[in-house]
N, C-alpha and C positions, 0 to 999 in steps of 0.2 A: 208491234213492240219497238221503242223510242230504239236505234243505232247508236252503239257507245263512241264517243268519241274517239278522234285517230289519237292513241296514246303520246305522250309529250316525250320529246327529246329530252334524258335524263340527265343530261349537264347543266338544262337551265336550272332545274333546283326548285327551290319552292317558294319563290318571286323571282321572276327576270322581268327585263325593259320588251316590246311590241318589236324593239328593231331586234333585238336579240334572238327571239323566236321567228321572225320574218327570215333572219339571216341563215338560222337551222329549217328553212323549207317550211311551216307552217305558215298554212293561210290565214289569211284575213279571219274567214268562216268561222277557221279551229278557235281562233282565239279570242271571239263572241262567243263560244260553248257557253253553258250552265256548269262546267265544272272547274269556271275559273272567275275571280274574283276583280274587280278594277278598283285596287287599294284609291290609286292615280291615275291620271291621264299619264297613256303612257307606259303603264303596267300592268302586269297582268302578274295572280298568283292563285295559286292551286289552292281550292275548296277546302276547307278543314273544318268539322266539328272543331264546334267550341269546347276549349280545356275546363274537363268535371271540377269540380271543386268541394269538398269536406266543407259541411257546414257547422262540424264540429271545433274543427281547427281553426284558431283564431283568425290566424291571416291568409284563411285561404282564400277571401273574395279578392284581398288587394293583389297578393299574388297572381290570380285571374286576369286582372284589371293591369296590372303591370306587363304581363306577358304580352296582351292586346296591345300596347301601346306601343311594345318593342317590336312585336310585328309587322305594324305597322312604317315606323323605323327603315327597319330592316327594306321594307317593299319600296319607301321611297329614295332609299339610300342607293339604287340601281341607277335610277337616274338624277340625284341629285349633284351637284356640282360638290366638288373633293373639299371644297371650304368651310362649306355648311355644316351645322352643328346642330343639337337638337336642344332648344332654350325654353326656360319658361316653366308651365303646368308642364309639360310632356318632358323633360328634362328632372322637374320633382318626382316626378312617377318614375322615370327609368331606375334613378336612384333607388327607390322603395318609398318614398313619402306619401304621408299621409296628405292626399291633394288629388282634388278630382283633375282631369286633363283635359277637361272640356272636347268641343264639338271639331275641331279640327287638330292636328300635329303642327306644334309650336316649333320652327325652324330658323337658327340665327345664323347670320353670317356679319363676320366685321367690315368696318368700315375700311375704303372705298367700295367694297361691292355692295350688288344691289340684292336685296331683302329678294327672294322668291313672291313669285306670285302665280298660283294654281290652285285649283278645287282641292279643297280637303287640306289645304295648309296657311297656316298664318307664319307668313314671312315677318321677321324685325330684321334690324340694322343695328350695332350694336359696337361704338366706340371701342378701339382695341385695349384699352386700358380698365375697360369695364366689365370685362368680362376672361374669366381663364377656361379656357377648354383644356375637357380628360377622355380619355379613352376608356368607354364603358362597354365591355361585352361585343368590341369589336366596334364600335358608333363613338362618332364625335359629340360629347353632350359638355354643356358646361358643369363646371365645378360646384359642387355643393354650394359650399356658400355664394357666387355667383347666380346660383339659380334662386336663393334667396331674396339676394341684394334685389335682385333685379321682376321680383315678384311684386315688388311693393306697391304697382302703378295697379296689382287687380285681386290684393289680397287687404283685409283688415288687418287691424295690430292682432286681434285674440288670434286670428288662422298664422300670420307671420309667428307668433309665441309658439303654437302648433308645431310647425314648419320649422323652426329653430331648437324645441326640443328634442324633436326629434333626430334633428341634424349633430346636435352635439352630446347625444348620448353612446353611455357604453353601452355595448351589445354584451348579453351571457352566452355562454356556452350550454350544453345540454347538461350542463353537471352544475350549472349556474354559476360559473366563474368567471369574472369578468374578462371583456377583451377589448382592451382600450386601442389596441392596433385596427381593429374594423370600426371605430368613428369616424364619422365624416366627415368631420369638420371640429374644430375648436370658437368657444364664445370669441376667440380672438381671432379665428378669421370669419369669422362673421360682422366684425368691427370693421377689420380692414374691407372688409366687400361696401362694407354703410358707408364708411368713409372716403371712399373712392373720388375725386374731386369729380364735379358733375355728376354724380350719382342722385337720381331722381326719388324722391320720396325719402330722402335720408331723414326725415326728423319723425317719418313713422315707423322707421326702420330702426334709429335710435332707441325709441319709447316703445319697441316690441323688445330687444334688445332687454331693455332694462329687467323685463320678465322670464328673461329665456334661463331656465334652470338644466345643470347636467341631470337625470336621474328620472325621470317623469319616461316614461314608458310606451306612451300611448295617447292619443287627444284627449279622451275621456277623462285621465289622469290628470293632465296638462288643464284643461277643465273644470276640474277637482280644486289645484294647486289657486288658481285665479280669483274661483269663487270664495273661497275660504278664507284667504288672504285679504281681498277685497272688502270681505265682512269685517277684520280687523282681528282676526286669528293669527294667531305665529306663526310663521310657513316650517314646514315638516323636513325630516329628513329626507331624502327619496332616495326610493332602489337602495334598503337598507337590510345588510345579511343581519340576521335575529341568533341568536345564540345563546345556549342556556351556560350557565356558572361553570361548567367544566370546558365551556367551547364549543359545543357540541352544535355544528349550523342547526336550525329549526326550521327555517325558512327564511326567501329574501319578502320583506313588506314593501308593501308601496308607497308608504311615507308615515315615518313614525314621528310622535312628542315626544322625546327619551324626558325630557323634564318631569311629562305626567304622568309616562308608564301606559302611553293610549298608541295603539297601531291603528290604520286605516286602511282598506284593502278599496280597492276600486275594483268593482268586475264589471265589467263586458257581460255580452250574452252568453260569450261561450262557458262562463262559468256556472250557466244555469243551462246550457243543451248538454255539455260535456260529461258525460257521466263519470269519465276517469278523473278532469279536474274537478268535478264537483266531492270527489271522496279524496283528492287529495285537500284540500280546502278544507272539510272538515278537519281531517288530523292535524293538517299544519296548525289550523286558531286553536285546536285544542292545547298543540305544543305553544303556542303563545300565553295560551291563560297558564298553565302550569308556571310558566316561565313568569308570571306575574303580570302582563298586561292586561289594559281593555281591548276588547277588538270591535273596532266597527266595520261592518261591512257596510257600503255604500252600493248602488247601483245606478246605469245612466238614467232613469229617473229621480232618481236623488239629487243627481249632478246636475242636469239641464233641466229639470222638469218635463213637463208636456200637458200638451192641452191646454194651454194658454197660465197653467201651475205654474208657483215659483219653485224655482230649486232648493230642496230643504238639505243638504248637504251640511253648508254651513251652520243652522241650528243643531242638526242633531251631533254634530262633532263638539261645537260648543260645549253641548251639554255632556258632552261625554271628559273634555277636558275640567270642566266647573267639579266635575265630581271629584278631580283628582288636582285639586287647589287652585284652579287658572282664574284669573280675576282681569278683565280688561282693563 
């Protein structure tokens, strides 16, 4: 039967640096164990089951997917130099955004110093003028809009529009009341990040820009809002509290025609695994049609298609405004 390893000195915590552990008397040996991880060269961090995730709860993969990136962070931040910053996809993730982080942790430092270079990190270099560093959860990461600005050289315009909705949206509370104190950013500093002198990609930064709506909720949404509009549809309300003739909230929609008296709901999947969203959904559309609207629900195959299908999104909203006088 395998000998459990010599327990770790409880100060190093759950990443320290090799010379840190070397300095509290563990050997070499200990710290090649199987119950320790090498984030980096360089480091060492104690084994952890991966964090469960509800695959009911909407956002609980990104939350998943955020924690990882933060740990990882966190592992390199032992031995990283006090200047460095966390830029880029891994700097959108710290945030919460919707944006994968790719294969290594994205790490800035300004100019004069020099860009990292190690396994498992991509160093930049990064003009002091181009970039604002904030203190997130303890990590130097840049600034929302910064981490936008500065996306452009590995994002398209529809993922920038993505990435910018998201940025400059209100967050709800659990009683759905907005809170415009947790956004992250304003369409106008995402201006001032595009317009930065020497700022690289500013003219596709611009023309995402011109798309980025407050209100949109979600990619999928964001998605929704593109295709529709692109067809030559009127762009919708978004993140719109519903109300019946006394005031009474009904629900917030995802983007209504108040002209036609047509809502559009965009659902995710979780509105089809969810069983509590899925019976709230029904009541609320029903307090919609009462209230006098259409409702359409739409889902992400409506929206992006698949199987090489176009997305029918925009037809079927069409037809759902044409019933209710829209005439292109």
């Amino acid at each position: 039967m395998p000998v459990p390893p010599r327990p770790l000195s409880a100060h190093l915590g759950a990443q320290f640096s090799v010379a840190a552990a070397r300095a509290a008397g563990h050997t070499r040996g200990r710290l090649e164990a199987r119950d320790l991880e090498r984030p980096f060269h360089g480091m060492r961090r104690r084994r952890a089951p991966d964090e469960p995730w509800d695959a009911e709860e909407p956002l609980a993969r990104d939350r998943a997917h955020r924690s990882r990136v933060l740990r990882d962070a966190r592992a390199y931040a032992q031995v990283a130099p006090s200047h460095a910053f966390l830029a880029g996809r891994s700097a959108a993730v710290a945030w919460g955004l919707p944006c994968d982080s790719g294969p290594q942790l994205c790490v800035g430092v300004l100019a004069p110093h020099r860009a990292p270079r190690r396994p498992g990190i991509h160093g930049v270099k990064v003009a002091p003028h181009l970039a604002t560093v904030r203190e997130l959860e303890g990590l130097r990461v840049t600034s929302p809009a910064t981490t936008w600005a500065m996306l452009a050289g590995v994002l398209d315009v529809r993922e920038l529009v993505i990435l910018g909705d998201a940025i400059v949206r209100i967050p709800r509370d659990e009683r759905g009341s907005p809170q415009p104190m947790r956004r992250l950013a304003t369409i106008d500093h995402l201006r001032a990040a595009a317009d930065a002198p020497g700022r690289r990609g500013r003219p596709k930064l611009l023309r995402a820009l011109e798309r980025v709506r407050v209100g949109s909720m979600s990619p999928l949404e964001t998605d929704f809002r593109l295709a529709t509009t692109a067809a030559g549809l009127p762009e919708p309300d978004l993140d719109v509290e519903i109300r019946d003739e006394r005031g009474t909230l009904l629900g917030i929609a995802d983007a209504r025609y108040e002209a036609y008296r047509v809502i559009v709901e965009v659902e995710g999947d979780h509105h089809r695994t969810s069983r509590a969203q899925w019976r709230r959904d029904i009541a609320k559309h029903a307090a919609y049609v009462r209230a006098g609207y259409e409702v359409v629900r739409l889902t992400g195959f409506d929206v992006r298609g698949a199987g090489g299908a176009s997305p029918t999104a925009p037809l079927i909203v069409r037809e759902a405004l044409e019933r209710h006088g829209f005439s292109p």
